[in-house]
C-alpha positions as CSV (number, residue, x, y, z in Angstrom):
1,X,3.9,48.3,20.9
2,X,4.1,47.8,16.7
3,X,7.4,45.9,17.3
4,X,6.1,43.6,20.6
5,X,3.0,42.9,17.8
6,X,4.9,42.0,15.2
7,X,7.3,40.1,17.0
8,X,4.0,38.1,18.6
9,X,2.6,37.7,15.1
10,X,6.3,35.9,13.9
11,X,6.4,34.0,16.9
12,X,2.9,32.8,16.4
13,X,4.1,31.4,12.5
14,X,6.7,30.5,13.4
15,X,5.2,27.8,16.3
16,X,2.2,27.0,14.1
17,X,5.1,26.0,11.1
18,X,6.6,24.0,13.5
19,X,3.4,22.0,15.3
20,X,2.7,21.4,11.5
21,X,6.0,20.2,10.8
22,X,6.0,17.5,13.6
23,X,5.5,14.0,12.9
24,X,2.7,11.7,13.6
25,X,3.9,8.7,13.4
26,X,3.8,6.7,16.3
27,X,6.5,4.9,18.5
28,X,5.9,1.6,17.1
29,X,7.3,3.0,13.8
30,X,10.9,3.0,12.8
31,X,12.2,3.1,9.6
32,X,15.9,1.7,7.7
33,X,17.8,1.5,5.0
34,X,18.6,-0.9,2.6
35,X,20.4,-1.2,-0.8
36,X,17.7,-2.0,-4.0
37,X,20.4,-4.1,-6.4
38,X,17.5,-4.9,-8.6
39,X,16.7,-1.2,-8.8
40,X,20.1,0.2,-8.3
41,X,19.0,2.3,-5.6
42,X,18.9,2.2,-1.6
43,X,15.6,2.3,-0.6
44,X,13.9,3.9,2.9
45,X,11.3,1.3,4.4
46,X,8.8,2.0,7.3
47,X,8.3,-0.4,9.7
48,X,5.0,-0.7,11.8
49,X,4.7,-3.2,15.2
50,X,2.3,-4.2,16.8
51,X,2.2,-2.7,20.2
52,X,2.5,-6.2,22.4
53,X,5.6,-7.0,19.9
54,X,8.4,-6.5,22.2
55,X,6.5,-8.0,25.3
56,X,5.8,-11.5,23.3
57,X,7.5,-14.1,21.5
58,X,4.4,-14.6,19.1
59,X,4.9,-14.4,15.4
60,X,2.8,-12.2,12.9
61,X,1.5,-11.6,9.5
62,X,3.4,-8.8,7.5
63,X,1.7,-6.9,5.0
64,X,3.4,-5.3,2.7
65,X,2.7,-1.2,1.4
66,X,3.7,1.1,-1.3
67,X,4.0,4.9,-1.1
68,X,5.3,4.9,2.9
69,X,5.9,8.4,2.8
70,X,1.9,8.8,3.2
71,X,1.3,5.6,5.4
72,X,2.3,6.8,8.9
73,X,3.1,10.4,8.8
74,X,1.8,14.0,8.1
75,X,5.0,15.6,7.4
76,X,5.7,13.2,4.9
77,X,2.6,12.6,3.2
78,X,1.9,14.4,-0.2
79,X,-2.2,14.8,0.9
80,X,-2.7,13.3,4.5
81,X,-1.8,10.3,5.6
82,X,-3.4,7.1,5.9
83,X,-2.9,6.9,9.6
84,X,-2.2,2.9,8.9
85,X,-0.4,2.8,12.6
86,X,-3.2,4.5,14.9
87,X,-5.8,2.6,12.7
88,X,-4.1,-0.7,13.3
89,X,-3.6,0.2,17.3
90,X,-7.4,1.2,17.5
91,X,-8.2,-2.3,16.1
92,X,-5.0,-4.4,18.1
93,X,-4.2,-5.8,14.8
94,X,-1.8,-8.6,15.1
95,X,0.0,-7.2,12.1
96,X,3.3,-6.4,11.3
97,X,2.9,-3.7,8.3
98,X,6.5,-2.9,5.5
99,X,6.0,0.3,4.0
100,X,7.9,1.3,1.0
101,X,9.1,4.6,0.1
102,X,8.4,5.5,-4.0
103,X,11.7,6.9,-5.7
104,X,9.7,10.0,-6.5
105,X,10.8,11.2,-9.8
106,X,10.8,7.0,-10.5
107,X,7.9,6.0,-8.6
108,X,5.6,5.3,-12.1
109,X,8.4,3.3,-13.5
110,X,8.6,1.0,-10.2
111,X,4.8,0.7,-9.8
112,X,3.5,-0.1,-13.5
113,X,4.6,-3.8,-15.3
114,X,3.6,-2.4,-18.6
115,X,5.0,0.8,-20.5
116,X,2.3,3.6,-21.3
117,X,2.8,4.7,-24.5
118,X,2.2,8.7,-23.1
119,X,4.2,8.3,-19.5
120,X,6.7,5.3,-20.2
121,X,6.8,3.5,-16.8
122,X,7.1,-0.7,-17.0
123,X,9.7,-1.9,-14.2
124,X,7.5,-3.1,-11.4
125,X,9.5,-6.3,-12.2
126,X,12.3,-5.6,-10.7
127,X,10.5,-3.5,-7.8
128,X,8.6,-6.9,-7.1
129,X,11.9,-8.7,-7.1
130,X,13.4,-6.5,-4.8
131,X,10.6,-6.9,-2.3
132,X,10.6,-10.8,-2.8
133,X,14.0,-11.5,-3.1
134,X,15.8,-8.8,-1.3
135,X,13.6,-7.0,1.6
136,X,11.4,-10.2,2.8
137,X,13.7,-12.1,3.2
138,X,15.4,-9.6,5.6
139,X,12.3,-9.0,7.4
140,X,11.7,-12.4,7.8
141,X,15.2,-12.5,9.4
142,X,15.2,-9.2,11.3
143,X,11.4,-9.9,12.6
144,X,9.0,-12.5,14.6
145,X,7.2,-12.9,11.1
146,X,4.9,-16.0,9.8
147,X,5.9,-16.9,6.3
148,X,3.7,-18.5,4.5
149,X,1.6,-17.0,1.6
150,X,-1.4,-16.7,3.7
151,X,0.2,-14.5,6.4
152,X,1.8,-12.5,3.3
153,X,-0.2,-9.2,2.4
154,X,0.3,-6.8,-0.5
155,X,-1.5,-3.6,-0.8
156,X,-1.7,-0.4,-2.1
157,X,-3.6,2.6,-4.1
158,X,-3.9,3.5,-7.6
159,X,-0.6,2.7,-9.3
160,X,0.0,0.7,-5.5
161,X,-3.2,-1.3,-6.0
162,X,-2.2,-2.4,-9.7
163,X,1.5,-3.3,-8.8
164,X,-0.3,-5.2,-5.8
165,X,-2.6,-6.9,-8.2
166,X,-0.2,-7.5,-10.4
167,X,1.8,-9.4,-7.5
168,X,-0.3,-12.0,-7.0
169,X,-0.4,-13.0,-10.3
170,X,3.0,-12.9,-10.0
171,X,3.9,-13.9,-7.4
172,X,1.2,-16.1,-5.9
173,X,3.1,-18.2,-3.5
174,X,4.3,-15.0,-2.0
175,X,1.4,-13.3,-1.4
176,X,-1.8,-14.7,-0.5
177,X,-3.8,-11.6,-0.2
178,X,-4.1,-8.5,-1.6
179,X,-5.6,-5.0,-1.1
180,X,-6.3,-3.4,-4.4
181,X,-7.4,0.7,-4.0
182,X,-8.1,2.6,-7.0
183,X,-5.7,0.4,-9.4
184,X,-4.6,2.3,-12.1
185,X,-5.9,-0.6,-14.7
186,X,-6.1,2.3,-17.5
187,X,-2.3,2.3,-17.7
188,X,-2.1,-0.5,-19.6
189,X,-5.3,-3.2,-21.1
190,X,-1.9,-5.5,-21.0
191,X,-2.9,-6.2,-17.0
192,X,-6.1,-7.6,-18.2
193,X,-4.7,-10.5,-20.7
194,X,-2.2,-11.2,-17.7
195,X,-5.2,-11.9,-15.4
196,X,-6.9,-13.4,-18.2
197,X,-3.9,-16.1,-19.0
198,X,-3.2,-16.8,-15.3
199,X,-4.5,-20.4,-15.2
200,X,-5.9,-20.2,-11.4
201,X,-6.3,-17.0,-8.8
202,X,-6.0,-18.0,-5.2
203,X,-5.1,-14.8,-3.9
204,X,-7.8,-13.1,-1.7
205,X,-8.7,-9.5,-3.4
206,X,-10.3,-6.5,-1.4
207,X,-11.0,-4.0,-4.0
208,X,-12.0,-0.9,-3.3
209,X,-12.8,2.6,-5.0
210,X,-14.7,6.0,-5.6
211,X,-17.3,6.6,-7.6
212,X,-16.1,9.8,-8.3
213,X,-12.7,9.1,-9.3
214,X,-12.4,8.8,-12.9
215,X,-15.0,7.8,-15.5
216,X,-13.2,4.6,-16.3
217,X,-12.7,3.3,-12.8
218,X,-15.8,1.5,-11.8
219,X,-16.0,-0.2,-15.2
220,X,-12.7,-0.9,-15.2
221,X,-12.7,-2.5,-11.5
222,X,-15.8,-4.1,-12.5
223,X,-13.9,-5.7,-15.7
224,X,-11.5,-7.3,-13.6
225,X,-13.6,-8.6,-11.2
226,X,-15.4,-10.6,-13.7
227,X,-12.5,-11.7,-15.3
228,X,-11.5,-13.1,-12.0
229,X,-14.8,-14.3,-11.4
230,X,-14.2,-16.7,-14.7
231,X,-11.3,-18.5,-13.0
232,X,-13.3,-19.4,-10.1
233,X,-15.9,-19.8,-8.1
234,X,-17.6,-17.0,-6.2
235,X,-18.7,-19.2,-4.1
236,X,-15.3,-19.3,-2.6
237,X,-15.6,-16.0,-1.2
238,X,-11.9,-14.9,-2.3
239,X,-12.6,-11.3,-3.7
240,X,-15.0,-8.3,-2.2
241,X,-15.2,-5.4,-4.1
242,X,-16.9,-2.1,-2.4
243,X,-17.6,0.6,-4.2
244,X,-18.0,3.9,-1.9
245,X,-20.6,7.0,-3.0
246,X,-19.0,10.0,-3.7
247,X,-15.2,9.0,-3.1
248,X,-12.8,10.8,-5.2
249,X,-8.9,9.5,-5.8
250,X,-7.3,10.5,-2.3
251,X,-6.0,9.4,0.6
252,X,-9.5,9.9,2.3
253,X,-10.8,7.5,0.8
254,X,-8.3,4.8,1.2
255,X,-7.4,5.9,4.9
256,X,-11.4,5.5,5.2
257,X,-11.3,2.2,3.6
258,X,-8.1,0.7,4.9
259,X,-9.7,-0.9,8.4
260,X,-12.4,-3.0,6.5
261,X,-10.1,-4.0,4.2
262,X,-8.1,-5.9,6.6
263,X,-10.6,-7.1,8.5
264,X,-11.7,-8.3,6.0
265,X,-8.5,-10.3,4.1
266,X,-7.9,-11.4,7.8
267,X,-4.1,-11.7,9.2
């Protein structure tokens, strides 16, 4: 009787280890590799479609993600995932969405353009360049994909929402629009004189964050919008900024978030 208990008891871990181990993504997300010259690495990249994509001919707007390995999928996330694929299917979002995978042990040194005096980091040049010069153009080769700036999204969270503000100033005939979570603006005050000497922001700018985050990140995301706000009207409408009670730095927050945001930056 012991033994048939135990035995029940491993059984029983052993199927719960494995239900937790499955993945979540859905079918409409694949993933591939492809060599980084400007990083000297290979890189894995997530790929999201829309679900009418095979049954059409129509062409869609790509937006472009950091950190994949928490976009689509449990077992891969570090905290939860942002469940960018079932959010995108509740909402039939015409939207063709590029994560890419951080090189872990590398991942600060990809996502910051300036060094930290305390953690280093400062390559997001070349990371940029390898998404401009080396991944979209494959995408735009392999994929039914509108080009233009304004069909070209960026987005990410906390070091992913500075590198994807810092690719619109950039890169601003890339990417028209940008989702900016949590940016890590603290990492360097060498973001701000950037923003400060770009001559004219187009981009459109969702940002987004916790009060409860850090005791630097509302002012800081606040400092930036009004820097912005200096190089053109508000009238335009081109930047939203939401700033959510209670959030703390997680993916919560930002899987919360992500649906307004691009309804908002529009595709």
């Amino acid at each position: 009787m012991i033994k048939r208990l135990l035995f029940l008891i491993t059984l029983f871990f052993a199927l719960t280890n494995t239900i937790a181990q499955e993945s979540t993504a859905s079918k409409q997300v694949s993933t591939f590799m492809i060599e980084a010259p400007q990083l000297e690495t290979t890189k894995k990249i997530w790929v999201y479609l829309p679900k009418d994509y095979e049954n059409s001919k129509k062409k869609y707007s790509v937006i472009y993600m950091h950190d994949a390995q928490n976009l689509f999928d449990s077992k891969t996330s570090y905290a939860g995932e942002w469940n960018v694929d079932e959010k995108l299917d509740s909402i039939n979002a015409q939207l063709i969405v590029i994560g890419i995978e951080h090189g872990n042990e590398k991942r600060m040194e990809e996502l910051t353009p300036f060094k930290n005096e305390k953690y280093g980091g400062g390559n997001a040049d070349a990371y940029l360049e390898f998404i401009v010069k080396t991944l979209k153009p494959q995408i735009d080769q392999k994929y039914r994909t509108k080009t233009k700036k304004k069909n070209t999204l960026i987005m990410g969270s906390s070091l992913g929402g500075l590198v994807s503000f810092y690719a619109i100033l950039k890169y601003p005939k890339v990417f028209g629009k940008a989702g900016v979570f949590s940016p890590s603006f603290w990492f360097s005050d060498k973001i701000y004189d950037v923003a400060e000497n770009t001559k004219k922001i187009k981009s459109k700018i969702y940002f987004m964050c916790g009060d409860n985050e850090s005791e630097d990140m509302v002012s800081d995301l606040n400092k930036m919008e009004y820097l912005i706000n200096t190089k053109r009207c508000y009238c335009l409408n081109l930047n939203e900024k939401k700033i959510i009670k209670g959030g703390q730095h997680n993916e919560k927050l930002w899987r919360d978030g992500f649906t307004k945001a691009i309804l908002w930056l529009g595709y």
